[in-house]
Each structure stands twice: as C-alpha cells, then as structure tokens.
N, C-alpha and C positions, 0 to 999 in steps of 0.2 A: 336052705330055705330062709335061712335069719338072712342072710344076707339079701336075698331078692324081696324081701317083706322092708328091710330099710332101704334100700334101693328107689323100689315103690314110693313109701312117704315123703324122700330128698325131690323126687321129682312131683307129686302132691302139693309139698311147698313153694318149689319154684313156677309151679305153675299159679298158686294161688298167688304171688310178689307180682306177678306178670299183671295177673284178672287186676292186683288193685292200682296200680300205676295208671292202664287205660284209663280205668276210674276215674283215677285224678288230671287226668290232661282232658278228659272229656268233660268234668264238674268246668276245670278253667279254661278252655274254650265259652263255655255256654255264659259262664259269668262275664267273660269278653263282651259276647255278643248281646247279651243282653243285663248289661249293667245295672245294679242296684244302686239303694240311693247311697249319696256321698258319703263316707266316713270321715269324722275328723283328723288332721294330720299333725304332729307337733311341728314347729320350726324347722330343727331339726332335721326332717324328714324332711321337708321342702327343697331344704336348702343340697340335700345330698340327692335330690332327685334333678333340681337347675343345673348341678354341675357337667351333665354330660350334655345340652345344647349349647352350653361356654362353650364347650371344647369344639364343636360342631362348627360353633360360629367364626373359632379363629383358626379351625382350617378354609373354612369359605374365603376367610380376608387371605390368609397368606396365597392360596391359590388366584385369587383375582390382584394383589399385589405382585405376583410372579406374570400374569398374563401381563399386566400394565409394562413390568420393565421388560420381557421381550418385545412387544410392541414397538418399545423407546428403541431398544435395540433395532430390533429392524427397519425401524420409519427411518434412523440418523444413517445408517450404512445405504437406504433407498434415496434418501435425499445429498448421501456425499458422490455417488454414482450419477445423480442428476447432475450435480456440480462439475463433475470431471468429463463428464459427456460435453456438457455445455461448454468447459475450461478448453476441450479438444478442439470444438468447432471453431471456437475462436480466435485460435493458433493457427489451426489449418488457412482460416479467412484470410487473417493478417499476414500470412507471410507471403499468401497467395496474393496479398492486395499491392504489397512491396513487389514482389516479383511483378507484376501487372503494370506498376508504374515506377519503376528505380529509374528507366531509362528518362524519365519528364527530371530527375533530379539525379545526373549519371557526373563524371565528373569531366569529363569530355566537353559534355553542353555546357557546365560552366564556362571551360576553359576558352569555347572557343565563342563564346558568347559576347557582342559589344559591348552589351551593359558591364560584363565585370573585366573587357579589359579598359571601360572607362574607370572604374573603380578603383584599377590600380594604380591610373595616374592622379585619380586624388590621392590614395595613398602616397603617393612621391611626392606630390607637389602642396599639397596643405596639410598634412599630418606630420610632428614633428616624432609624435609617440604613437607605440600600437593604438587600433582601433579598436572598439569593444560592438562585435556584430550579435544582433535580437532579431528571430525570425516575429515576422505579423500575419496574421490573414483576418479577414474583418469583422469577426468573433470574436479578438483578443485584442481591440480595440480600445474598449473601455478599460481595460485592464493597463494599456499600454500608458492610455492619458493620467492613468493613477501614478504609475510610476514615472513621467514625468514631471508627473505636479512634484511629486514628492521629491526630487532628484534637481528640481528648476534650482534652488539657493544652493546649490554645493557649485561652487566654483570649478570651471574646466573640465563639469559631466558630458553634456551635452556635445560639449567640440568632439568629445572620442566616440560619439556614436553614432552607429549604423543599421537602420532598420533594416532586413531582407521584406517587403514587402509581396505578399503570394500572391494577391489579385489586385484588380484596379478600383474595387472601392477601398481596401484600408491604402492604399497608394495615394489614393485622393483625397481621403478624408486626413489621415496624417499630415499632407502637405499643407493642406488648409490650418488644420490646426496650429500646429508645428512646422511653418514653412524652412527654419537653419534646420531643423534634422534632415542628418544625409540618410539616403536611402537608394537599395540595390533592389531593382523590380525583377523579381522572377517570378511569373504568372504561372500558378502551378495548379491544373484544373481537379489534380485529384488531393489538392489540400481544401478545395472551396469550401466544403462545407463544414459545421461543426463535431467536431469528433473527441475522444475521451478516453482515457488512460488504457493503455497495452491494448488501442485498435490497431487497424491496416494505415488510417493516418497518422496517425499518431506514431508508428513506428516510421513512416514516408518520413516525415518533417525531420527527425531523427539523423536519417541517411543523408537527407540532405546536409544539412549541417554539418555532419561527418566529410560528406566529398566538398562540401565547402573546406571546409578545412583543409583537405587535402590539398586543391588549387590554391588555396592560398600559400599552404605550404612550398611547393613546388614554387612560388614565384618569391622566397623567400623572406615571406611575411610573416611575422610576428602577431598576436592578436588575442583578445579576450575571446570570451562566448559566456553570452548573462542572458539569464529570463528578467519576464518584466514581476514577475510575483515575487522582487523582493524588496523589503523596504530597507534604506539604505538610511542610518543613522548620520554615519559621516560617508568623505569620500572615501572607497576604497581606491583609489589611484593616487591617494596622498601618501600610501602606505612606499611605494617606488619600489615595488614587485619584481617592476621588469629589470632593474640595478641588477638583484640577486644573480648572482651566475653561478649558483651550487644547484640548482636543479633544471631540467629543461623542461618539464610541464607541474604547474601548480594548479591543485584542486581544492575546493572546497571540501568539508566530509561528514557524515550525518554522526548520530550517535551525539549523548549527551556532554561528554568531556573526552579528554584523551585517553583516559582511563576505560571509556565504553567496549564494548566488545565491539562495536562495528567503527571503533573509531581506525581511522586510515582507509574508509572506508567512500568510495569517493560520491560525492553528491548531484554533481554534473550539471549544476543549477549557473555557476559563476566559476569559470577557471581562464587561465592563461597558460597559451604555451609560445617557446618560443620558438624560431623558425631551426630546422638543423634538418639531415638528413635521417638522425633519430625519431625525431617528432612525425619528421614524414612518413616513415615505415610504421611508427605507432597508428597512427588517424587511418594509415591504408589498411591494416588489421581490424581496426573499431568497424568502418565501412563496407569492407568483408564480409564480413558476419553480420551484420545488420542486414546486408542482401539475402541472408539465406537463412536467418536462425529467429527463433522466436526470443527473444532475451533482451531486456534493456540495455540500452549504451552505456551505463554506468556500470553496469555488471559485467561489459566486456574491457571498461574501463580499467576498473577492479582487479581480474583474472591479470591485465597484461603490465598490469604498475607491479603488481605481488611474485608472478612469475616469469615476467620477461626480464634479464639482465642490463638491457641496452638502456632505456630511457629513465632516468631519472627522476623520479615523480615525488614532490613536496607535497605539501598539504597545511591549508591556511590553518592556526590554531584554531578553537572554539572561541577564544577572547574577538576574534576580529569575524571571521564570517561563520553562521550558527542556523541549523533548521528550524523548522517550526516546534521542535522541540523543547527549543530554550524556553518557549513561551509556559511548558507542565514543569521547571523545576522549580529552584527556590528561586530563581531568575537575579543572582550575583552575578557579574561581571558581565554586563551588556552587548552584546558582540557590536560592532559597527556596519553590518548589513546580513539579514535577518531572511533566507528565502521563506514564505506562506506558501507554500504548496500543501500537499499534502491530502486535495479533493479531487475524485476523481471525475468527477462532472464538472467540467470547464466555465460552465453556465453559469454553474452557481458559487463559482469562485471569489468575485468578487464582493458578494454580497455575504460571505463568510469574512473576509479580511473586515468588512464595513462592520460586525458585530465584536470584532477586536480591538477596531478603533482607528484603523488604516484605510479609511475610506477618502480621499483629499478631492476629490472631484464634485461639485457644483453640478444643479439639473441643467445649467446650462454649457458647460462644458468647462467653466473656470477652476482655476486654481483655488484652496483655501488654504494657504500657509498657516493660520492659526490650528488648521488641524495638524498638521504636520509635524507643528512643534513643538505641539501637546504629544504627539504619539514620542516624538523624541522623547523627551521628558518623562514619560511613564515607563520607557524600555531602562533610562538610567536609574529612575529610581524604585524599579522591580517593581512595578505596579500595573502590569497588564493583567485585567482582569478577563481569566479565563473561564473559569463557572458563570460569566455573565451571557457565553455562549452556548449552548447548548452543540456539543460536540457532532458533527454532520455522519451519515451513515459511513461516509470516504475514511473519514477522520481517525472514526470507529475501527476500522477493518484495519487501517495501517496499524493502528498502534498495538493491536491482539498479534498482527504478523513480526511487528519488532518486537514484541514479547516473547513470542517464539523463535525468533531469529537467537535473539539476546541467550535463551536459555541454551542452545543448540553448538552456538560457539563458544556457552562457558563450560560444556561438557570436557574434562579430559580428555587429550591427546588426539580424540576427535576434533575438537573443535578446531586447533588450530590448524589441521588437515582441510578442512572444509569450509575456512576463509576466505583462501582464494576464490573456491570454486561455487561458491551457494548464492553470490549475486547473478549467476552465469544464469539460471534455473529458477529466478525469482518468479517472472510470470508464471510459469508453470504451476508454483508452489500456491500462487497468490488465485487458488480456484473458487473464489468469492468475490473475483473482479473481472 
C-alpha cells in the first residue's frame, strides 16, 4: 500500500512540472504577441544581442562572394570555348582558302611563266650579287614607299631589289614612283584584297614566296627574302653574308639576345639562302606544308633548321638584325636593321611605326631624310621612346603569347623537347588572333 500511495504522489508531481511549463511557454508566447512597453537594456546587452546578425551578415557576403567567383569561373571557361570555336573556323577557312587558291601561286606557273623567265636573264645579265625579292599588293604601298625612303641613302640597296608586284595598281603606282626598282608582276587575284595575320591570304602570299623560292632554287639562284616593315640603320649587304660559306641559309631570329629562350628561333622577316640542292629540298618541305597545314612558315622554318640534319642554318646575331623587341629593352647595342612588325591589322601598321618615329614619307609622296636620320640617331643612342606609344591591341597579345612561350621553354627538360616543335602549333596556340 506505502508503495502505491508514493507511486501516486511521483506522478502528482510530474504532472504538476508538466501543468507549469505550458504555463510558461503560453505567459511567452502572449508576451510575443503582444508586447509591452520597452525595458531599459545595458550596453552590454546590446552588444551581445548585435553579435548574431554580424554573423548572419558575413555568411550572406561569403556566399554572394562564392556565387561571384563561380560566375568568373564559368563566364572565363564560356568565353575560352567561344575563342577556340572561332580559332577552329578560321583554320578550317584558311587552309580551305590555300587549298582553293595554291594553284594561282603553284611552282610550275612560276616556272613556266615569261615574266620569271625574263627575270632570270636580268639576274644573269645585270646582277653581279644575289637579289633581295619583297612581295607588294596595293595595301602595302604606303608601307613600301616608307621603306624606300628610308633605304634611298644606303649605297647599292636599291640595285639588289625586286618587288613581286600582285596587281596592277601597286605595279603602276611603284613604277611611277620608283621607276629603277625592278619588279616581277604576278597578278594574283586572291591576294587583291586587304587581309591580316594567320588568314587564307595571308597564308597564300606565304606559299608563294616559298614556291618562289623553290623556282629560283632550281635555276640555281642565290637570293634574299625581306619585308618592307623594317627599318634599316645601315646596309645589311655591307655585312658580305653571301662570302660566308659555313652555312647554307641564314635567318634572322626573334627573342631578346642569344640568351633568350626563343633565341635561334627564326624570324622570317629578312634571310638569305644560298642556291644548293640542300636549300632546294629545304623550301620544297616549307611549301609542302604550307599547302596543307595551318602553321606559320617560320615555324615550319624552325622545326626543319633544329631537326633536319642536311641544311645548315646560321642565324644573324641580335647586334646586326633585331625584332621589334629591342625597341622594350634597355636598347644597348643598336642592331643595324630593325623588323616593326608585330600588328596584326595591316592597316594600321603604318601609322603605329609613325608614333615610334619611323614614319619618312611626306602627304605628298616625298622622301624626308631628316626623319630618317633622326630615327637613326635615336636607335644609336637608345632613345626610342616607347611609352610615348600607346601599345596597339596586336602588340598587346603578342607580347602576353611571348611571355608564355618564354616561361614554357624555360620549363625543365620539357622545354627543350618542345623548341623545335611549338612554332609548328603557334597559330593554333595563338586563339585570340
């Protein structure tokens, strides 16, 4: 009986703990809902009651900071896919555009061409030295007159040159201007118009050049191959290149000294090769490939100086021919011809050289040697000023791509693996042009 008599009261108790709890969740409900007036708070109290919307508020930011960089993430991966899509089509165009048209610049049509077998009895008959050939079409005009102006005072330039001239307006307008410049007219209808670094013409002009060479080759001609975008300090034909008989083709090479990573690395702006059955197998491999492959001539240049055995390929120092390079270093030792490339809008080429100080042509088409000889004089005494240019969109991309070039072949045992072979692949690489 004791025992069911306490039995009884334990649960009396707990049930009375139960009755007063409701109690109390129902008193603070009501007080919820209907609030009395304010109580005073100490500081104190404030302050330990703000601390949990801090915390609130910086998980709001850390989670709208995490939305922002997937975001970043995702937009940079959507826009390198736009790039590579677009980098494709334009491979595909360009190589389709060569295949379309090699045959207008085949080496055949050279060969059996009037015009170049008149060319080679000038070669016989008033040339005592190799010839130095610059392709024209009449967009590259203006550009052409610059570098004659600048090239007029060097003694015995002019005799060794030969424009290829693509249509018959820069044909006739060069003769006008420049009526002693010889010139070889090969009207080429799919160079006519203006075109821009790693297109379908721009690879065309390319081939040609290459099966030029070829037919020259074959007739046992010796010869240059120079653009007109470069400015020439002195002559380089003073230097007596062709003497040398320790290499059979000499190149120019980019990269800042011999030391660079891309240095022996060929530039394709200014070279000389001589005639041999060597040089000839070499230019038919460049022209090869250039039929069928999306890849710069200087990168198949490149690949076949570093791993073909047979032809012997020199390379001018940086003291004597130098890219546009020299112009970002401490600018010691001057080279004595300088190629400006390096935009990829043709258009606006010139008018980039003109904010470096290499602009020699007059609105009316004359010469201005006093510029000329100022620009000499500021390359000797390292005083081109470069931040007075504002660095072109072209300019921009190359020099981020040589950055990356540069780090890729200072990489251990990689990198010298992948010298040969990474100018082969440039356009490819280069999916922001």
């Amino acid at each position: 009986r004791r025992e069911e008599e306490s039995f009884v009261l334990d649960l009396e108790e707990t049930l009375d703990s139960l009755s007063s709890i409701m109690i109390t969740r129902r008193k603070a409900a009501e007080t919820l809902a209907n609030p009395g007036p304010i109580e005073e708070v100490d500081e104190s109290e404030l302050k330990t009651t703000r601390s949990y919307p801090k915390r609130k508020s910086s998980a709001v930011c850390f989670s709208t900071s995490r939305k922002i960089a997937y975001g970043a993430f995702y937009l940079f991966w959507f826009i390198f896919g736009l790039l590579v899509i677009r980098k494709t089509q334009n491979a595909i165009a360009a190589v389709r555009y060569v295949k379309r048209h090699g045959e207008s610049v085949s080496v055949s049509l050279i060969e059996n061409s009037p015009d170049f077998k008149e060319l080679l009895y000038t070669l016989d008959t008033e040339f005592t030295k190799p010839p130095a050939f610059l392709l024209l079409n009449q967009y590259a005009l203006n550009m052409t007159y610059n570098f004659l102006c600048n090239t007029a005072q060097l003694e015995g330039v002019h005799e060794r040159l030969v424009f290829v001239t693509l249509d018959s307006v820069a044909r006739d307008a060069l003769r006008a201007k420049w009526p002693q410049i010889r010139q070889l007219y090969w009207p080429t209808p799919s160079l006519y118009n203006p075109f821009s670094f790693a297109e379908g013409p721009y690879q065309t002009i390319y081939l040609l050049r290459a099966n030029l060479a070829v037919a020259l080759l074959r007739k046992g001609k010796s010869f240059w191959m120079m653009q007109q975008d470069t400015f020439w300090r002195k002559s380089l034909f003073d230097q007596h290149f062709e003497d040398d008989m320790s290499f059979d083709a000499l190149f120019d090479q980019i990269g800042v000294d011999e030391h660079s990573q891309r240095a022996e690395w060929v530039n394709g702006a200014n070279f000389y090769i001589r005639a041999s059955n060597k040089t000839l197998e070499f230019f038919e491999g460049v022209a090869e490939k250039l039929g069928h492959w999306y890849t710069p001539d200087m990168g198949i240049m490149i690949h076949q100086c570093h791993t073909w055995n047979t032809v012997r390929c020199a390379y001018m120092p940086h003291k004597l021919a130098h890219s546009w390079e020299w112009m970002y270093t401490s600018q010691q030792d001057a080279p004595l011809i300088m190629q400006l490339d390096c935009e990829t809008d043709g258009g606006s080429k010139l008018m980039q050289l003109g904010r470096f100080g290499f602009h020699f042509t007059e609105k009316d088409g004359s010469c201005n040697a006093t510029k000329v000889h100022m620009a000499a004089e500021r390359m000797e005494q390292g005083n081109i000023e470069v931040t007075r240019a504002l660095p072109s969109w072209g300019r921009l991309q190359f020099k981020a791509y040589w950055w990356i070039v540069d780090y890729m072949l200072w990489t251990p045992i990689i990198g010298p693996m992948l010298k040969p072979y990474l100018p082969m692949v440039g356009y490819i690489l280069m999916i922001t042009l």
